[in-house]
DOMI-569612 format. One record per residue (C-alpha): residue in three letters; x, y, z. Coordinates in nm, 2 decimals. Layout:
// DOMI-569612
SITE  type       u       v       w
SITE   ALA       X       Y       Z
...
// end
This chain:
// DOMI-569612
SITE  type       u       v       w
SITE   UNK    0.00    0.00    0.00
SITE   UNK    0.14    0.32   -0.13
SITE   UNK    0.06    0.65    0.02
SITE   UNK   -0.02    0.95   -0.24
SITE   UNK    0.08    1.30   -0.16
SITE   UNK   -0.03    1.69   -0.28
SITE   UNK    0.20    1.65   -0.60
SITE   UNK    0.03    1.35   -0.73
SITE   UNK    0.34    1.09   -0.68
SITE   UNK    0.33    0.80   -0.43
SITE   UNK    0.53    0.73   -0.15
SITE   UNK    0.60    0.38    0.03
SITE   UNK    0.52    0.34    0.35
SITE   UNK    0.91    0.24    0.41
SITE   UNK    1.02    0.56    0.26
SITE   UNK    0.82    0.79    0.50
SITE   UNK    0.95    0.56    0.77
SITE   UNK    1.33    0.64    0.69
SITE   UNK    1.19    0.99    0.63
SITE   UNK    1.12    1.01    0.98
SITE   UNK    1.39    0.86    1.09
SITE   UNK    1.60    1.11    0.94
SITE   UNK    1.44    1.36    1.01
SITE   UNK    1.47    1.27    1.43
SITE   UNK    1.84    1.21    1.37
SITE   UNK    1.87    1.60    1.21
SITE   UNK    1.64    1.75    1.48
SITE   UNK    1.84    1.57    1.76
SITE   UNK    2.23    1.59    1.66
SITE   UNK    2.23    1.80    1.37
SITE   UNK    1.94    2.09    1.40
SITE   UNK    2.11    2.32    1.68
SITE   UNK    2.41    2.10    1.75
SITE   UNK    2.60    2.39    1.85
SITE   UNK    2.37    2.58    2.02
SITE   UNK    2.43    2.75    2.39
SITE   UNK    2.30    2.53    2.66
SITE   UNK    2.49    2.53    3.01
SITE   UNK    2.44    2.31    3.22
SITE   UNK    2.21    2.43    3.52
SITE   UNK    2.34    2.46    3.86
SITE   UNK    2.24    2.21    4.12
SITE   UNK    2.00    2.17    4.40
SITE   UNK    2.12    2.29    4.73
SITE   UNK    1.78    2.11    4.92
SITE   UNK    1.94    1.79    5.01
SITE   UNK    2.05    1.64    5.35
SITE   UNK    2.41    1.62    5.25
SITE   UNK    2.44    1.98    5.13
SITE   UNK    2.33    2.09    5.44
SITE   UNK    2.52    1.92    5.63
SITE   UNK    2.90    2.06    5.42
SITE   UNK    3.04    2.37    5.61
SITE   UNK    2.94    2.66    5.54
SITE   UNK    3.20    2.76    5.27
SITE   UNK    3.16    2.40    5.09
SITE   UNK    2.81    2.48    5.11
SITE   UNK    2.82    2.77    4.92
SITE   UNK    2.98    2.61    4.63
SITE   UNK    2.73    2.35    4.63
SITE   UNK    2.55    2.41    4.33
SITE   UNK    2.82    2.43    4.10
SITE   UNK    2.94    2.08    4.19
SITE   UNK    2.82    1.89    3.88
SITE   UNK    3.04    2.17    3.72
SITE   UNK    3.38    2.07    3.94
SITE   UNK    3.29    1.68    3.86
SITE   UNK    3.34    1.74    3.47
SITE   UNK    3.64    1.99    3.53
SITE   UNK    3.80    1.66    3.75
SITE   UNK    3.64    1.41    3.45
SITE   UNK    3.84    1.66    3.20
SITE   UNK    4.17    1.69    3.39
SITE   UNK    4.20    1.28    3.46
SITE   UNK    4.13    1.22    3.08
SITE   UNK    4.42    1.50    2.99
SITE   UNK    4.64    1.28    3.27
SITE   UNK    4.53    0.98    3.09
SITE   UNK    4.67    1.09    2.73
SITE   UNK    4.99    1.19    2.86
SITE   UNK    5.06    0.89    3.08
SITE   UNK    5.01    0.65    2.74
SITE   UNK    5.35    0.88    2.57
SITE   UNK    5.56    0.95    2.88
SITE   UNK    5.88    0.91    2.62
SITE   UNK    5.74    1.20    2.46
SITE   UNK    5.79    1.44    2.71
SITE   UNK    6.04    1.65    2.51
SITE   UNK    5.81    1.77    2.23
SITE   UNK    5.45    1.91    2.19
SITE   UNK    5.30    1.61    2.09
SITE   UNK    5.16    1.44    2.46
SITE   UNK    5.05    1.79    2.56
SITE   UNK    4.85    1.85    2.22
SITE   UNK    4.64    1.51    2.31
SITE   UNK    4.59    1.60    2.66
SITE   UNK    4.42    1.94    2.53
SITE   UNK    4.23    1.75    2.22
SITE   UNK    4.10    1.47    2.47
SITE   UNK    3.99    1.70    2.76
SITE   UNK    3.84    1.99    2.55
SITE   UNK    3.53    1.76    2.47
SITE   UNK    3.49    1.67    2.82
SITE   UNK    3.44    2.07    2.92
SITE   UNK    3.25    2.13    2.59
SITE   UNK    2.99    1.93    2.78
SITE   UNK    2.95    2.19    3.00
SITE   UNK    2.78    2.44    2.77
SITE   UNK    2.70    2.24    2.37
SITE   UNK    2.66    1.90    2.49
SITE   UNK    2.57    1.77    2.15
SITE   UNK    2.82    1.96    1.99
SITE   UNK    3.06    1.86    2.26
SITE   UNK    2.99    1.50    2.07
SITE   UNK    3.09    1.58    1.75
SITE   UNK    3.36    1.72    1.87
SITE   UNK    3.47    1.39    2.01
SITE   UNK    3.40    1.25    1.65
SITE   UNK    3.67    1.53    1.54
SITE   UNK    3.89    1.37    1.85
SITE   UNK    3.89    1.05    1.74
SITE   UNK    4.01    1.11    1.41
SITE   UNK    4.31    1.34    1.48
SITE   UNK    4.39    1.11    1.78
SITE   UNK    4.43    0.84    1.60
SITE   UNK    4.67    1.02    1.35
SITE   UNK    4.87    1.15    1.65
SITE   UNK    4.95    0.88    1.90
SITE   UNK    5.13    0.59    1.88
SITE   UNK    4.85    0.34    1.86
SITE   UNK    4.85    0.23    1.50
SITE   UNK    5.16    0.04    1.58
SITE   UNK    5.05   -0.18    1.83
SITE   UNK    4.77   -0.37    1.68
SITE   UNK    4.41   -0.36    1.83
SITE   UNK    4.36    0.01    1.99
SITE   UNK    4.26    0.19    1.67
SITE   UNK    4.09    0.42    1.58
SITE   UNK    4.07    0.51    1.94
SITE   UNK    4.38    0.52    2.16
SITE   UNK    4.38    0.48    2.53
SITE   UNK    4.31    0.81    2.62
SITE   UNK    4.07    0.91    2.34
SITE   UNK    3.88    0.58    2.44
SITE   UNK    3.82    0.69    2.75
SITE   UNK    3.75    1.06    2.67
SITE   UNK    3.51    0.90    2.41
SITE   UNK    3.21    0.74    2.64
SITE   UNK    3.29    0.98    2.89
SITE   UNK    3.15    1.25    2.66
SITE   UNK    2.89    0.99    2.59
SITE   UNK    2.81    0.94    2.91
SITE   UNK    2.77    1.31    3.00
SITE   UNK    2.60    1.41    2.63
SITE   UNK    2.36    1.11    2.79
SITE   UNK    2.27    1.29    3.11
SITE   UNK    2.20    1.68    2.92
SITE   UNK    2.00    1.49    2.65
SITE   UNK    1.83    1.14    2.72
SITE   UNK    1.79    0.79    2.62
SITE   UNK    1.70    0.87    2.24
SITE   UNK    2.01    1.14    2.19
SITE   UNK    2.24    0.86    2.34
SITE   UNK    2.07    0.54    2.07
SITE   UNK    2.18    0.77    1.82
SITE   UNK    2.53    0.85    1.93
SITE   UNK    2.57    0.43    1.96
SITE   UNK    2.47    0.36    1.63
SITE   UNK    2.65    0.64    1.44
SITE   UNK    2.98    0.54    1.66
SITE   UNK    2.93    0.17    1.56
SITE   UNK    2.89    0.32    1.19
SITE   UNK    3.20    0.49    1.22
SITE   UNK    3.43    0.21    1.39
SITE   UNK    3.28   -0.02    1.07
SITE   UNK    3.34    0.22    0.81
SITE   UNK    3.68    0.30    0.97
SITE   UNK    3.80   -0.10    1.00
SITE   UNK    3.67   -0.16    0.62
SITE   UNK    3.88    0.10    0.54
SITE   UNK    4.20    0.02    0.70
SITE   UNK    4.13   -0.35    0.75
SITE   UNK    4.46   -0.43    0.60
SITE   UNK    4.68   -0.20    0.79
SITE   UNK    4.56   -0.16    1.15
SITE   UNK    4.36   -0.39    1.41
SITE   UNK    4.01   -0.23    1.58
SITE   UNK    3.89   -0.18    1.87
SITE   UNK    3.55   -0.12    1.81
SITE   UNK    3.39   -0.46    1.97
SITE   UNK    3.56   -0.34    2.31
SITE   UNK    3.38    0.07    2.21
SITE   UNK    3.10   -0.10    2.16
SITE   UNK    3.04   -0.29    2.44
SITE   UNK    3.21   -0.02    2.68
SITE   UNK    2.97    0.23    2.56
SITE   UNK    2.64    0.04    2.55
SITE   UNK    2.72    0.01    2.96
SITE   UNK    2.79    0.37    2.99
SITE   UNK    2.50    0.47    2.81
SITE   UNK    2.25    0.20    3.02
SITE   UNK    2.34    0.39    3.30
SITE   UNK    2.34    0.75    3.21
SITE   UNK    1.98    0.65    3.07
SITE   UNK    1.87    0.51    3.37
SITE   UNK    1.98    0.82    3.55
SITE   UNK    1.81    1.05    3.30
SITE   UNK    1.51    0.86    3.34
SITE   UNK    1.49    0.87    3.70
SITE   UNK    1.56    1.21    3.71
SITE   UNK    1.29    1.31    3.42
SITE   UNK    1.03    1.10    3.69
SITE   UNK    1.15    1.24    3.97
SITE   UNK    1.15    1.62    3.87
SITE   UNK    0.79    1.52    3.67
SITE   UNK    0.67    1.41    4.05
SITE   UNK    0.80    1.74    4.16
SITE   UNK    0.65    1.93    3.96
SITE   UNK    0.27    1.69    3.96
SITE   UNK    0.35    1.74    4.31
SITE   UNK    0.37    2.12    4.32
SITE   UNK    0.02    2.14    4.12
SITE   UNK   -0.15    1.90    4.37
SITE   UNK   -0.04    2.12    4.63
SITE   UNK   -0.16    2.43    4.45
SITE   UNK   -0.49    2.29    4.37
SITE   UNK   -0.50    2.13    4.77
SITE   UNK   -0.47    2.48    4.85
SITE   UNK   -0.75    2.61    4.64
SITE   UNK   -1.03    2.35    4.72
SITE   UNK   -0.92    2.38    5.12
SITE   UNK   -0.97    2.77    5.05
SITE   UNK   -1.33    2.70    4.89
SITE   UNK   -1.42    2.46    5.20
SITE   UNK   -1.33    2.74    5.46
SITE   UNK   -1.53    3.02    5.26
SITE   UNK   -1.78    2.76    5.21
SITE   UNK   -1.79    2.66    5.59
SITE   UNK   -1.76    3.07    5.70
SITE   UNK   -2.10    3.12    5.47
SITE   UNK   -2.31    2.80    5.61
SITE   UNK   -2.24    2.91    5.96
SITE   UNK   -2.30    3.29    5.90
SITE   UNK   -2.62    3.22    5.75
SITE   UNK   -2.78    3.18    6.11
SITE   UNK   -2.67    3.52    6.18
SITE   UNK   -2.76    3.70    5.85
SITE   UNK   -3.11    3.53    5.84
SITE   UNK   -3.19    3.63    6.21
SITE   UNK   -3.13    3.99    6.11
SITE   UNK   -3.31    3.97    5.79
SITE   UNK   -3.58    3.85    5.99
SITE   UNK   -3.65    4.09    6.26
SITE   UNK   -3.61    4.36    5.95
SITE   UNK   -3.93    4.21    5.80
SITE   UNK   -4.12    4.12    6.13
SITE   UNK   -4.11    4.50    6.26
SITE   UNK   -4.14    4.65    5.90
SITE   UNK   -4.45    4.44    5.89
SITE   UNK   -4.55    4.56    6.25
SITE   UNK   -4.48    4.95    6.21
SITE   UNK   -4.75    5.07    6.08
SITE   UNK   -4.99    4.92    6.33
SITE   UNK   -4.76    5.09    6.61
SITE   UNK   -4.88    5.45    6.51
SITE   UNK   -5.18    5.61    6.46
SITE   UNK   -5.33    5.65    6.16
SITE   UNK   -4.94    5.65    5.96
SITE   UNK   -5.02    5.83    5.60
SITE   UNK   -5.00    5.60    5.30
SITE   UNK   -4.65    5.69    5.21
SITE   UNK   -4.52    5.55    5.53
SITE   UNK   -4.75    5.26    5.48
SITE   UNK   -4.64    5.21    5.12
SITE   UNK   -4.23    5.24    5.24
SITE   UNK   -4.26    4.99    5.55
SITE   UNK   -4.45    4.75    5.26
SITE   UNK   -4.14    4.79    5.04
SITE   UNK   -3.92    4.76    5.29
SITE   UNK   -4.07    4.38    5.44
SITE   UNK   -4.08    4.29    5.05
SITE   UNK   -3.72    4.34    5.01
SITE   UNK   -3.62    4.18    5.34
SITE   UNK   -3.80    3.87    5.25
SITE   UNK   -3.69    3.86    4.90
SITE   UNK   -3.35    3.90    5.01
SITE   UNK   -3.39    3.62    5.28
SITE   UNK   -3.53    3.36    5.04
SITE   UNK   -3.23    3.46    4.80
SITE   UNK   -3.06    3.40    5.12
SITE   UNK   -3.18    3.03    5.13
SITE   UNK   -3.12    2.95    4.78
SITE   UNK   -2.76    3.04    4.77
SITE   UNK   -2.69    2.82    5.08
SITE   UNK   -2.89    2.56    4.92
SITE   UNK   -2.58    2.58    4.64
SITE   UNK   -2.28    2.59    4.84
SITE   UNK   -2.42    2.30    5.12
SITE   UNK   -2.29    1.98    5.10
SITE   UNK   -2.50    1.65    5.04
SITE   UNK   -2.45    1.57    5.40
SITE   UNK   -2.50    1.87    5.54
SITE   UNK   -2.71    1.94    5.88
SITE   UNK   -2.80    2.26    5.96
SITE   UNK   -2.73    2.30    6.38
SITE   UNK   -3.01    2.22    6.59
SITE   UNK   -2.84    2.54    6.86
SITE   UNK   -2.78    2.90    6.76
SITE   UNK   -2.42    3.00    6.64
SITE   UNK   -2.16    3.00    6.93
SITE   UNK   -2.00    3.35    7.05
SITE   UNK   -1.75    3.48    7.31
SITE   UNK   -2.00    3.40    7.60
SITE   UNK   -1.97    3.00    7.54
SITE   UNK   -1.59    3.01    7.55
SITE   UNK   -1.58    2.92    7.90
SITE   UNK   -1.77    2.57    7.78
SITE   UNK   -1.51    2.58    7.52
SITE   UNK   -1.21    2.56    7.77
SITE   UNK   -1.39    2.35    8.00
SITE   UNK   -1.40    2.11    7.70
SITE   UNK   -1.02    2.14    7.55
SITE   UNK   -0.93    2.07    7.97
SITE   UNK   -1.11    1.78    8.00
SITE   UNK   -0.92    1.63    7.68
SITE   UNK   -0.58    1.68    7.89
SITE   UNK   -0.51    2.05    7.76
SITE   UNK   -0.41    2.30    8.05
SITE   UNK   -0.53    2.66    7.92
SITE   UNK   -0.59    2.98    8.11
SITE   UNK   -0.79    3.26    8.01
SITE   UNK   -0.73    3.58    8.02
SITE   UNK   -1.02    3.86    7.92
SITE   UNK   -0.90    4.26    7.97
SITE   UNK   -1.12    4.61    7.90
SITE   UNK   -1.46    4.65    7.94
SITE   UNK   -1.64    4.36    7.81
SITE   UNK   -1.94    4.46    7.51
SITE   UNK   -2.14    4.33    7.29
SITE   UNK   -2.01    4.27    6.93
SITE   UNK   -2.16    4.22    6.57
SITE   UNK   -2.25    3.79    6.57
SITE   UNK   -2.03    3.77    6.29
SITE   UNK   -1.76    3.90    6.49
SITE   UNK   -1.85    3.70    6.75
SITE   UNK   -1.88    3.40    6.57
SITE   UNK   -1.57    3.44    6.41
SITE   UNK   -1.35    3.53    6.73
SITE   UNK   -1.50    3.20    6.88
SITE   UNK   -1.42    2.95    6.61
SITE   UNK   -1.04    3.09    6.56
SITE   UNK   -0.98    3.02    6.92
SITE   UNK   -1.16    2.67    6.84
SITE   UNK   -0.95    2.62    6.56
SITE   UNK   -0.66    2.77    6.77
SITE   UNK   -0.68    2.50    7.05
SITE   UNK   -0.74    2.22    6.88
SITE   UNK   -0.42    2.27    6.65
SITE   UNK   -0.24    2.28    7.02
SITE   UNK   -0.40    1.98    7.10
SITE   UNK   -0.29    1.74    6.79
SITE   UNK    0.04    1.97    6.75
SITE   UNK    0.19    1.98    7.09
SITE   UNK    0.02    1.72    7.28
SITE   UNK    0.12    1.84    7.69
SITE   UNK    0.17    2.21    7.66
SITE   UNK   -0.03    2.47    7.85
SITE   UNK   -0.17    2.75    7.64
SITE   UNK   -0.31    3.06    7.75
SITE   UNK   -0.59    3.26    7.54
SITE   UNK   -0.63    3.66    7.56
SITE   UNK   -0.91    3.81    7.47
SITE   UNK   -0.87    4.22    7.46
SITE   UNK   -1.17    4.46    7.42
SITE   UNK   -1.03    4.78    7.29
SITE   UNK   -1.19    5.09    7.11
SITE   UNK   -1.15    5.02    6.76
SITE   UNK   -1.21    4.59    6.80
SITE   UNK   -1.14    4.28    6.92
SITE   UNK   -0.80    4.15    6.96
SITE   UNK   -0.74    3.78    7.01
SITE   UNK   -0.44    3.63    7.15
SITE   UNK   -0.33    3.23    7.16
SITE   UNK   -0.02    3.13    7.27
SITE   UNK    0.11    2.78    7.39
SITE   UNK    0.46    2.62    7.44
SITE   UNK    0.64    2.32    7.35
SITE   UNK    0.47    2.00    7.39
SITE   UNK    0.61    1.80    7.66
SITE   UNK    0.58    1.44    7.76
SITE   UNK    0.57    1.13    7.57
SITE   UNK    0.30    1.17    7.34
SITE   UNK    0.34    1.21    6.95
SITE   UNK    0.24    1.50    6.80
SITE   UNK   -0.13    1.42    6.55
SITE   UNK   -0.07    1.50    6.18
SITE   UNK   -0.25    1.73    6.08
SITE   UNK   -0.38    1.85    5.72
SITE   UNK   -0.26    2.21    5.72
SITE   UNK   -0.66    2.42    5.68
SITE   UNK   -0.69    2.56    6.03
SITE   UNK   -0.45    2.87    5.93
SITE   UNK   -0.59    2.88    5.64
SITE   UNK   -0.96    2.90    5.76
SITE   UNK   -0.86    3.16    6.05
SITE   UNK   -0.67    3.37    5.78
SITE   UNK   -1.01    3.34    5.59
SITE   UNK   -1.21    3.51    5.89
SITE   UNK   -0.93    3.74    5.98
SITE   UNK   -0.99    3.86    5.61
SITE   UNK   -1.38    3.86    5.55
SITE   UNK   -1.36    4.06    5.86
SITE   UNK   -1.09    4.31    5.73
SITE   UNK   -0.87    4.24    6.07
SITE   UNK   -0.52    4.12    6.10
SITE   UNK   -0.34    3.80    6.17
SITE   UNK   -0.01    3.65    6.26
SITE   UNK    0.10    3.32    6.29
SITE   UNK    0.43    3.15    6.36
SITE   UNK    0.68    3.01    6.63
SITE   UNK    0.79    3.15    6.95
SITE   UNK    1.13    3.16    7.05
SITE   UNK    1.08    2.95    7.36
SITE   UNK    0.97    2.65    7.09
SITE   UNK    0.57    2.69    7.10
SITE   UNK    0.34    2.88    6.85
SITE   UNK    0.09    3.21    6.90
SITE   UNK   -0.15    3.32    6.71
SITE   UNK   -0.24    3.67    6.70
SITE   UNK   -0.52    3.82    6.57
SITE   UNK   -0.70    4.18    6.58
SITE   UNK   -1.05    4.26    6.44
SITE   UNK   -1.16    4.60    6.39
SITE   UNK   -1.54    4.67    6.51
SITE   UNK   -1.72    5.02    6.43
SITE   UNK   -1.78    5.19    6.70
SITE   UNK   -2.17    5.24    6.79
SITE   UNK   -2.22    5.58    6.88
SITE   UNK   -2.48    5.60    7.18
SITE   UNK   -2.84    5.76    7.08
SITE   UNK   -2.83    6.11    7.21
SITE   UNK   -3.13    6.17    7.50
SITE   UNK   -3.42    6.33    7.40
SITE   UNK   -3.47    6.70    7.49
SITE   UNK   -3.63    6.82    7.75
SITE   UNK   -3.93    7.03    7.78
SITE   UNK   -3.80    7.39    7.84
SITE   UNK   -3.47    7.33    7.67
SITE   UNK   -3.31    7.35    7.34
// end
């Protein structure tokens, strides 16, 4: 079965397989061979890194960098160990510099670093002493090893594919090379061969499990992001089930006394009736509204509470409860003590919840002590504990109750801090501003003005 292109002419199914081929050999050793590509500095996250002084650690990451200049230097050492009768002309030093310079063209053209050692090979074999000794042609001892060590680190920039095509075009080369000079030289290239193909197993499987790991890292990274997102959904979500008690209680009384007002005064003119109608139409069209939207965001399993909404005055049944599940806490409650908006109440109490509870799964046998401050302009909120004590393992924990007491602070316009103490325990500080009420102003009195 032939295959007929644009033009009109036919093209075999073999010949747009070798096409292909082709066309992956140009795009992975020939398209951009030369091209800039360092190599990237290296983590400075693991355990050993951290545990190098502190001027080894700070050239940490450009370790993979020191490896190649050592790979480099032992592969110069290498070609002028093979001539040490040599020493007294140019020759040894001229294949130290033509073996090592692929090695640190690694560094920044990997694939070009490749063809270089192509190049090597050939001038090599022309220079040292090889082609007298039988079978160590066309690579000598030190190209040979400079050889697959440029394999082996083209193998580690690129991958698995890049190095399958470096193989076969090096076995292509050794065969052209021994039908060439078949009758003059031995070859080497069984012992290249199978050399290489070990060199190049590894390196793959070491580009492979570094592709999978940083892949991990990276899936990781998203889960984490997207972890974060549906937690922050589920706190806003929570937040607007249990403020619904306190908005629907307002929007309540709104209707119940703008339906009762007009029968409070005597004879009220039909404008006031009119507005106090209006008014009880919006507060129970904005009540059922209300209802719908928390018909959206409630969960499947979702029971509304049989009891009203907590606030500050049942914190004391709070503590009693975190005490009797082994937690020592003492309260502490300073200015003059006032009635605040529910929401702000609400939202104090379930922060200290939240607060307490992270003490009790984080630092199982601390003692914690929780502030509560009534100043002018709000609420401020204090919850400190220190280090956990005994032998009890701290409770895992999944990371949302910062993350829902952030999302309070912020729906409330307050502040927040959370973090660790320097005696080893953790606060959490928080400050919500409430609007002042200003006090209705007496009514006159007769005789006054």
């Amino acid at each position: 079965m032939t295959e007929t292109t644009t033009g009109g002419t036919s093209r075999a199914p073999e010949f747009r397989l070798a096409s292909e081929v082709i066309a992956t050999l140009r795009r992975d050793l020939v398209t951009d061979a030369l091209a800039y590509r360092p190599l990237p500095l290296a983590e400075t996250s693991g355990r050993f890194v951290r545990r190098l002084p502190g001027v080894l650690r700070r050239y940490a990451p450009w370790r993979r960098h020191a490896a190649v200049g050592i790979l480099s230097v032992l592969v110069g050492l290498t070609a002028l160990n093979t001539q040490l009768g040599a020493w007294g002309n140019l020759r040894p030093i001229a294949m130290a510099v033509i073996s090592a310079a692929p090695v640190l063209m690694t560094l920044v053209r990997p694939v070009g670093a490749w063809w270089a050692a192509i190049a090597m090979t050939v001038v090599t074999a022309g220079l040292g002493d090889g082609y007298g000794y039988g079978y160590n042609w066309p690579w000598t001892d030190s190209s040979f090893f400079a050889y697959i060590a440029v394999m082996f680190l083209v193998t580690l920039r690129t991958g698995a594919r890049v190095a399958a095509w470096m193989w076969t075009l090096t076995l292509v080369l050794g065969s052209a090379i021994s039908v060439v000079f078949s009758g003059h030289w031995g070859s080497n290239l069984p012992e290249m061969a199978v050399a290489s193909a070990f060199a190049l197993v590894i390196a793959s499987s070491i580009r492979i499990r570094l592709d999978a790991r940083a892949e991990v890292s990276a899936q990781q990274e998203v889960t984490a992001v997207e972890r974060d997102k549906r937690t922050l959904l589920e706190e806003r979500t929570t937040i607007a089930r249990e403020l619904h008690d306190v908005v629907a209680h307002h929007m309540s009384v709104v209707a119940i006394q703008a339906e009762a007002a007009p029968y409070r005064v005597k004879n009220p003119p039909p404008e006031l009736e009119a507005a106090f109608v209006t008014i009880r139409e919006n507060a129970v069209a904005a009540l059922t509204e209300l209802r719908r939207v928390l018909g959206v965001v409630r969960s499947a399993d979702y029971e509304a509470p049989d009891a009203p909404q907590p606030t500050l005055a049942s914190l004391e049944g709070l503590l009693a409860n975190v005490r009797d599940a082994g937690l020592i806490v003492e309260k502490t409650i300073t200015g003059s003590v006032r009635e605040l908006p529910q929401g702000v109440e609400l939202s104090a109490y379930r922060i200290i919840q939240e607060a307490l509870s992270n003490t009790l799964r984080h630092a199982p046998g601390a003692t914690a002590e929780v502030e509560v401050s009534y100043v002018l302009g709000g609420l401020g909120i204090r919850i400190v504990n220190d280090r956990a004590t005994g032998d009890a393992r701290p409770s895992p924990g999944a990371g949302h109750g910062i993350t829902g007491m952030r999302e309070r602070v912020a729906m409330l316009e307050g502040e927040m801090t959370a973090g660790r103490t320097p005696a080893g325990g953790y606060e959490v500080a928080v400050f919500i501003p409430v609007a002042h009420r200003a006090e209705s102003a007496p009514e006159p009195r007769e005789g006054t003005v």
